[in-house]
N, CA, C and O atoms as a GROMACS GRO file, in nm:
protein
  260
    1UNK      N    1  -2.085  -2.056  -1.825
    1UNK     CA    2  -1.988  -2.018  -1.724
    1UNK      C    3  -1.914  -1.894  -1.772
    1UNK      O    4  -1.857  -1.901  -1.881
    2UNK      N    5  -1.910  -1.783  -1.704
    2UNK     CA    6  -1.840  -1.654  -1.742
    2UNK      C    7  -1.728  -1.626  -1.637
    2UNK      O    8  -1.736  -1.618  -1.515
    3UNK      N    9  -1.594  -1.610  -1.740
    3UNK     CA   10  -1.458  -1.611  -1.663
    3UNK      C   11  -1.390  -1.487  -1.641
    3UNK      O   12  -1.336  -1.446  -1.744
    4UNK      N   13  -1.379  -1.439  -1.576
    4UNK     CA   14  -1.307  -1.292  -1.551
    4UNK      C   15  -1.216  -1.261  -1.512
    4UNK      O   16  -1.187  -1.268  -1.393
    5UNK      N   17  -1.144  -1.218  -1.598
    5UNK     CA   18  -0.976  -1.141  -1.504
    5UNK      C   19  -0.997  -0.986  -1.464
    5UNK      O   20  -1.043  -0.887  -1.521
    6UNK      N   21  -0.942  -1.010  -1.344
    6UNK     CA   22  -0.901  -0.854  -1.328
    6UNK      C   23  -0.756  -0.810  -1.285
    6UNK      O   24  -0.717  -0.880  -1.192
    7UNK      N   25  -0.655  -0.706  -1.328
    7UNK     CA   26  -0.587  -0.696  -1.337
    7UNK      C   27  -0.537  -0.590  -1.112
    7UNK      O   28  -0.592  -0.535  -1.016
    8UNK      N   29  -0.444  -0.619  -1.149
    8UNK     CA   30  -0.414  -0.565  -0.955
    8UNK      C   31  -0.318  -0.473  -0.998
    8UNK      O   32  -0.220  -0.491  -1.071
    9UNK      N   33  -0.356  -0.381  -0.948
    9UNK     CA   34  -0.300  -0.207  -1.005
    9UNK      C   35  -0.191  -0.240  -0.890
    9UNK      O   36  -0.072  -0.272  -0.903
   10UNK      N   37  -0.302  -0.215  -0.728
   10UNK     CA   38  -0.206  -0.170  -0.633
   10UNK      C   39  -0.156  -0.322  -0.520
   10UNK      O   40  -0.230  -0.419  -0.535
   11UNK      N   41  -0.080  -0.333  -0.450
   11UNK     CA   42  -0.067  -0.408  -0.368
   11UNK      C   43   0.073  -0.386  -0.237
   11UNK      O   44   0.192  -0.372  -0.266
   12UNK      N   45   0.029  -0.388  -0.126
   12UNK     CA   46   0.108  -0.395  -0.022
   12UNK      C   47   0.124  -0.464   0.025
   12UNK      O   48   0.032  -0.547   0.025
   13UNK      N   49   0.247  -0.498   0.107
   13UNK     CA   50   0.340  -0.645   0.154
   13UNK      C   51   0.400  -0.574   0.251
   13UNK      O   52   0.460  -0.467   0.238
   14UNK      N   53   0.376  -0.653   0.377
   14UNK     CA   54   0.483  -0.649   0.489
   14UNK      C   55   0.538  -0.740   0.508
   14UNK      O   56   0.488  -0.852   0.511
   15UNK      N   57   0.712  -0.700   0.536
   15UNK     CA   58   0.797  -0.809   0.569
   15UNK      C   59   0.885  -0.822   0.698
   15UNK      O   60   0.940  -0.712   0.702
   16UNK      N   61   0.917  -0.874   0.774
   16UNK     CA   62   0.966  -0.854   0.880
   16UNK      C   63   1.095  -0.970   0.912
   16UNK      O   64   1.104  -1.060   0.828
   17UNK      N   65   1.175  -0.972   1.007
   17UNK     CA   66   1.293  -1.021   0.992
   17UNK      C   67   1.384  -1.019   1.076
   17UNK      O   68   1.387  -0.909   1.131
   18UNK      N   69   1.495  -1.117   1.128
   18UNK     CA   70   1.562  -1.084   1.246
   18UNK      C   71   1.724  -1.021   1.218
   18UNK      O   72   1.805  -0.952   1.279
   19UNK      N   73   1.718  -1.075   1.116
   19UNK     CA   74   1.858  -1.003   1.053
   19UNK      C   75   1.858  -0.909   0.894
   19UNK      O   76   1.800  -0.958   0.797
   20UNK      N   77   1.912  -0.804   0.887
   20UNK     CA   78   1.904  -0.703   0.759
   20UNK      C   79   1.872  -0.813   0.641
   20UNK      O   80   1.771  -0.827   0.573
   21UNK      N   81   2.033  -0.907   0.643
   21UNK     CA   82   2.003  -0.986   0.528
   21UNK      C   83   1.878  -1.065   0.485
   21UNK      O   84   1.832  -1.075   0.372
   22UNK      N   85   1.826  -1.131   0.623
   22UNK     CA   86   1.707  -1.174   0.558
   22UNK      C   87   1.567  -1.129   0.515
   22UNK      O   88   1.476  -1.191   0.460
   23UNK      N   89   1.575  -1.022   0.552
   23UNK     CA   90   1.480  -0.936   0.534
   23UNK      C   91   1.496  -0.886   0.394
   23UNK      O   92   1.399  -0.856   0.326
   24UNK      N   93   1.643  -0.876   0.343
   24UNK     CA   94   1.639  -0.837   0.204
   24UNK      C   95   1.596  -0.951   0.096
   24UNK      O   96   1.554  -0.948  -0.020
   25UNK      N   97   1.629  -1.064   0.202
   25UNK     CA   98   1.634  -1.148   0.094
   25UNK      C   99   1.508  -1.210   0.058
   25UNK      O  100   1.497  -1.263  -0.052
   26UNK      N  101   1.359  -1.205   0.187
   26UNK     CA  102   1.230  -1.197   0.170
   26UNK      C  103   1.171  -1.117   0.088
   26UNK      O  104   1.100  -1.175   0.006
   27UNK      N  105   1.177  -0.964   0.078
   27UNK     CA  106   1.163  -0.853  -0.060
   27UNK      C  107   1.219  -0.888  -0.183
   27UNK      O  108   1.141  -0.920  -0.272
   28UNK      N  109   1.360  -0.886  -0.208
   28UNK     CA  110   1.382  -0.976  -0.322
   28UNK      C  111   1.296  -1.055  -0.394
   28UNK      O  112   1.259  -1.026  -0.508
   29UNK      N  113   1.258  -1.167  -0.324
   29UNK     CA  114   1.222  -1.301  -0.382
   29UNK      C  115   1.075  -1.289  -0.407
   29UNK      O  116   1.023  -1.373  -0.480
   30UNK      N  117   0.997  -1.185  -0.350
   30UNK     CA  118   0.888  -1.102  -0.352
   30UNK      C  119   0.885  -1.044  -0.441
   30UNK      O  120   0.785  -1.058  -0.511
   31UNK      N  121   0.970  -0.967  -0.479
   31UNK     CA  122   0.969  -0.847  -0.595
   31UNK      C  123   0.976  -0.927  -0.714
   31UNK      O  124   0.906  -0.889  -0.808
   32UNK      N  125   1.054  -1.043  -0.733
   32UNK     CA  126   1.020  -1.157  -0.851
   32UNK      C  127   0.913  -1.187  -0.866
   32UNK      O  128   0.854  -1.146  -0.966
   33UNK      N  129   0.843  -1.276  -0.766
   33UNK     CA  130   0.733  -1.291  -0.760
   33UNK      C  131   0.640  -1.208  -0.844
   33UNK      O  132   0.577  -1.255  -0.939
   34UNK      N  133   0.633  -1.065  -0.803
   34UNK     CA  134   0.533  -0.951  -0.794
   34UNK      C  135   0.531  -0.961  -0.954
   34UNK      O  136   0.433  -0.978  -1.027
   35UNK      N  137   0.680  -0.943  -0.991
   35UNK     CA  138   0.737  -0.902  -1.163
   35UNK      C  139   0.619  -0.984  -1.225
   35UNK      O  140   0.542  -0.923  -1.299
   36UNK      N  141   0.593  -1.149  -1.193
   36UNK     CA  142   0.519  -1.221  -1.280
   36UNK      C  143   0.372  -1.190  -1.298
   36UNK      O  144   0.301  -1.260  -1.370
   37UNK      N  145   0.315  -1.061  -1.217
   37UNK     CA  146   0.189  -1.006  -1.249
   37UNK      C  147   0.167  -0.910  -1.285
   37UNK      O  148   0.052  -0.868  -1.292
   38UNK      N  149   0.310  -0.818  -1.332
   38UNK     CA  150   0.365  -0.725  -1.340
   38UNK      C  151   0.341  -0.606  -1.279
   38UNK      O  152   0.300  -0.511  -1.346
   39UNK      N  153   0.361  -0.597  -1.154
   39UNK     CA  154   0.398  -0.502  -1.055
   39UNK      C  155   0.504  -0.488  -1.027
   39UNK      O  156   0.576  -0.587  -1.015
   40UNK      N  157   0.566  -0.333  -1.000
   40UNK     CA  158   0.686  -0.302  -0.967
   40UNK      C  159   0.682  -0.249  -0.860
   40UNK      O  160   0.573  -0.242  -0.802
   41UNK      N  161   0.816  -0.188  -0.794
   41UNK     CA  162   0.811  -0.173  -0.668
   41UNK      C  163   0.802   0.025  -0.681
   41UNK      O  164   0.870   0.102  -0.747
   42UNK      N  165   0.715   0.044  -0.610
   42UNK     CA  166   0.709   0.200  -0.610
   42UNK      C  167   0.714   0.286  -0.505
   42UNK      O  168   0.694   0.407  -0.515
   43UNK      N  169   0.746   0.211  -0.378
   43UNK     CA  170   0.787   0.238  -0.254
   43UNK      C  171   0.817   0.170  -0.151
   43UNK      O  172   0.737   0.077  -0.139
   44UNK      N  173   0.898   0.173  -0.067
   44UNK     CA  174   0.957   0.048  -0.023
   44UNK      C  175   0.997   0.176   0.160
   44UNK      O  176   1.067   0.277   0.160
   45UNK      N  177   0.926   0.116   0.276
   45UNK     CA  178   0.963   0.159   0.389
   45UNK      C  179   1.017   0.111   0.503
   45UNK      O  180   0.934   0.039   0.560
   46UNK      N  181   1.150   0.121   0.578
   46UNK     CA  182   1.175   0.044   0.654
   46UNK      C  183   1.210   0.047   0.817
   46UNK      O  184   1.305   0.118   0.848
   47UNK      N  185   1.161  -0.004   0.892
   47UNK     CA  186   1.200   0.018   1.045
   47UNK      C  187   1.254  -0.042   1.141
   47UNK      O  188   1.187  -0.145   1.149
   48UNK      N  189   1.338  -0.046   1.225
   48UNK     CA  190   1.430  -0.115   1.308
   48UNK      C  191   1.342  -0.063   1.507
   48UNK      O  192   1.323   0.044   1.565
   49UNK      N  193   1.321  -0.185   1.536
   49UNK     CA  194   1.255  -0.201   1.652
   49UNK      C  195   1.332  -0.304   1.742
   49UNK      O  196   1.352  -0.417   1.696
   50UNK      N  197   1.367  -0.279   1.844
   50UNK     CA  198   1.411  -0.319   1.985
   50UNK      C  199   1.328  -0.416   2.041
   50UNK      O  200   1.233  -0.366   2.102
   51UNK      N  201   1.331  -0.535   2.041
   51UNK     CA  202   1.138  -0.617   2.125
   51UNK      C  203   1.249  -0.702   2.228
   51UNK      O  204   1.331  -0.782   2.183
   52UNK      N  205   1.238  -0.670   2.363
   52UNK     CA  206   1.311  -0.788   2.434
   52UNK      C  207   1.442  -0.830   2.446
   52UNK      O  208   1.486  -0.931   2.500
   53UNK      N  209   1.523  -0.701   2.362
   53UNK     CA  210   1.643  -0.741   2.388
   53UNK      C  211   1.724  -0.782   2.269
   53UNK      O  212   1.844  -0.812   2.276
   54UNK      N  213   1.642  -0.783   2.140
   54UNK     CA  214   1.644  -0.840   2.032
   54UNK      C  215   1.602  -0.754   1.922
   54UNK      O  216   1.482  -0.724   1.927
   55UNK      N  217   1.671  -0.702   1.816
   55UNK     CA  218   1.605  -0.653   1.718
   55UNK      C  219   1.560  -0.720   1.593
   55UNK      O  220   1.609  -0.814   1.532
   56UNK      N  221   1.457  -0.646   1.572
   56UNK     CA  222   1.328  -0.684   1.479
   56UNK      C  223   1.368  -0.567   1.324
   56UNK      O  224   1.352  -0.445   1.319
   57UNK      N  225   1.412  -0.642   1.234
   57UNK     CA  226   1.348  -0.545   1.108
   57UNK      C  227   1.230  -0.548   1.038
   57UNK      O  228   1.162  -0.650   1.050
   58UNK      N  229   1.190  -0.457   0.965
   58UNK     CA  230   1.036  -0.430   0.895
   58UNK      C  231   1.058  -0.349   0.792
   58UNK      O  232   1.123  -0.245   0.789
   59UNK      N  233   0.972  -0.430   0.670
   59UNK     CA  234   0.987  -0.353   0.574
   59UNK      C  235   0.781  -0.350   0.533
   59UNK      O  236   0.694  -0.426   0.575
   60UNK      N  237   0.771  -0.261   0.464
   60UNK     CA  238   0.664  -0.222   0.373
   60UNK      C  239   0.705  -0.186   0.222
   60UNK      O  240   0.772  -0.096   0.170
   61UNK      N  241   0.651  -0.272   0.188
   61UNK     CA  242   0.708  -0.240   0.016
   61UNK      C  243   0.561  -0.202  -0.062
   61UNK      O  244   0.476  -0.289  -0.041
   62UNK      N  245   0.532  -0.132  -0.114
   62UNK     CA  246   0.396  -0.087  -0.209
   62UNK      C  247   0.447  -0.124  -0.344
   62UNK      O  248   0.551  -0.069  -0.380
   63UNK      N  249   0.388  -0.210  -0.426
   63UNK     CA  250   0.383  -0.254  -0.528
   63UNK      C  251   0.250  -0.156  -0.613
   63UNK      O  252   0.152  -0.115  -0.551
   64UNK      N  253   0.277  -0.127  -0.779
   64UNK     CA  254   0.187  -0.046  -0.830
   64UNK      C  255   0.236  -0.110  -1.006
   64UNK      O  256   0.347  -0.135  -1.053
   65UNK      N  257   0.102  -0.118  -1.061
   65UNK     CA  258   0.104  -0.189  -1.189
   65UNK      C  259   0.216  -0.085  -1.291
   65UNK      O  260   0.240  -0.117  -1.407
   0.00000   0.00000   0.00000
């Protein structure tokens, strides 16, 4: 049996959210996460959208070893 690691350079995450705070607080708990494979955060993008009367936040965070 032959076992292989491979290591994850790059990785992207979308997060989305109905209020600022929780949206921070989904990235956050993410970016811990990420730490334990050791990826950091190397860009992080965010957008505010109108759907129905209701706003929507969005984030894109790019993680890089």
């Amino acid at each position: 049996m032959k076992f292989e690691l491979d290591l994850i350079n790059d990785k992207i995450e979308f997060f989305e959210a109905q209020t600022i705070e929780e949206l921070e607080k989904k990235v956050n708990q993410q970016i811990e996460n990420n730490q334990a494979l050791l990826l950091r955060v190397h860009s992080v993008s965010h957008q505010t959208a109108v759907i129905d009367g209701r706003i929507m936040y969005s984030a894109v965070v790019l993680f890089k070893a």
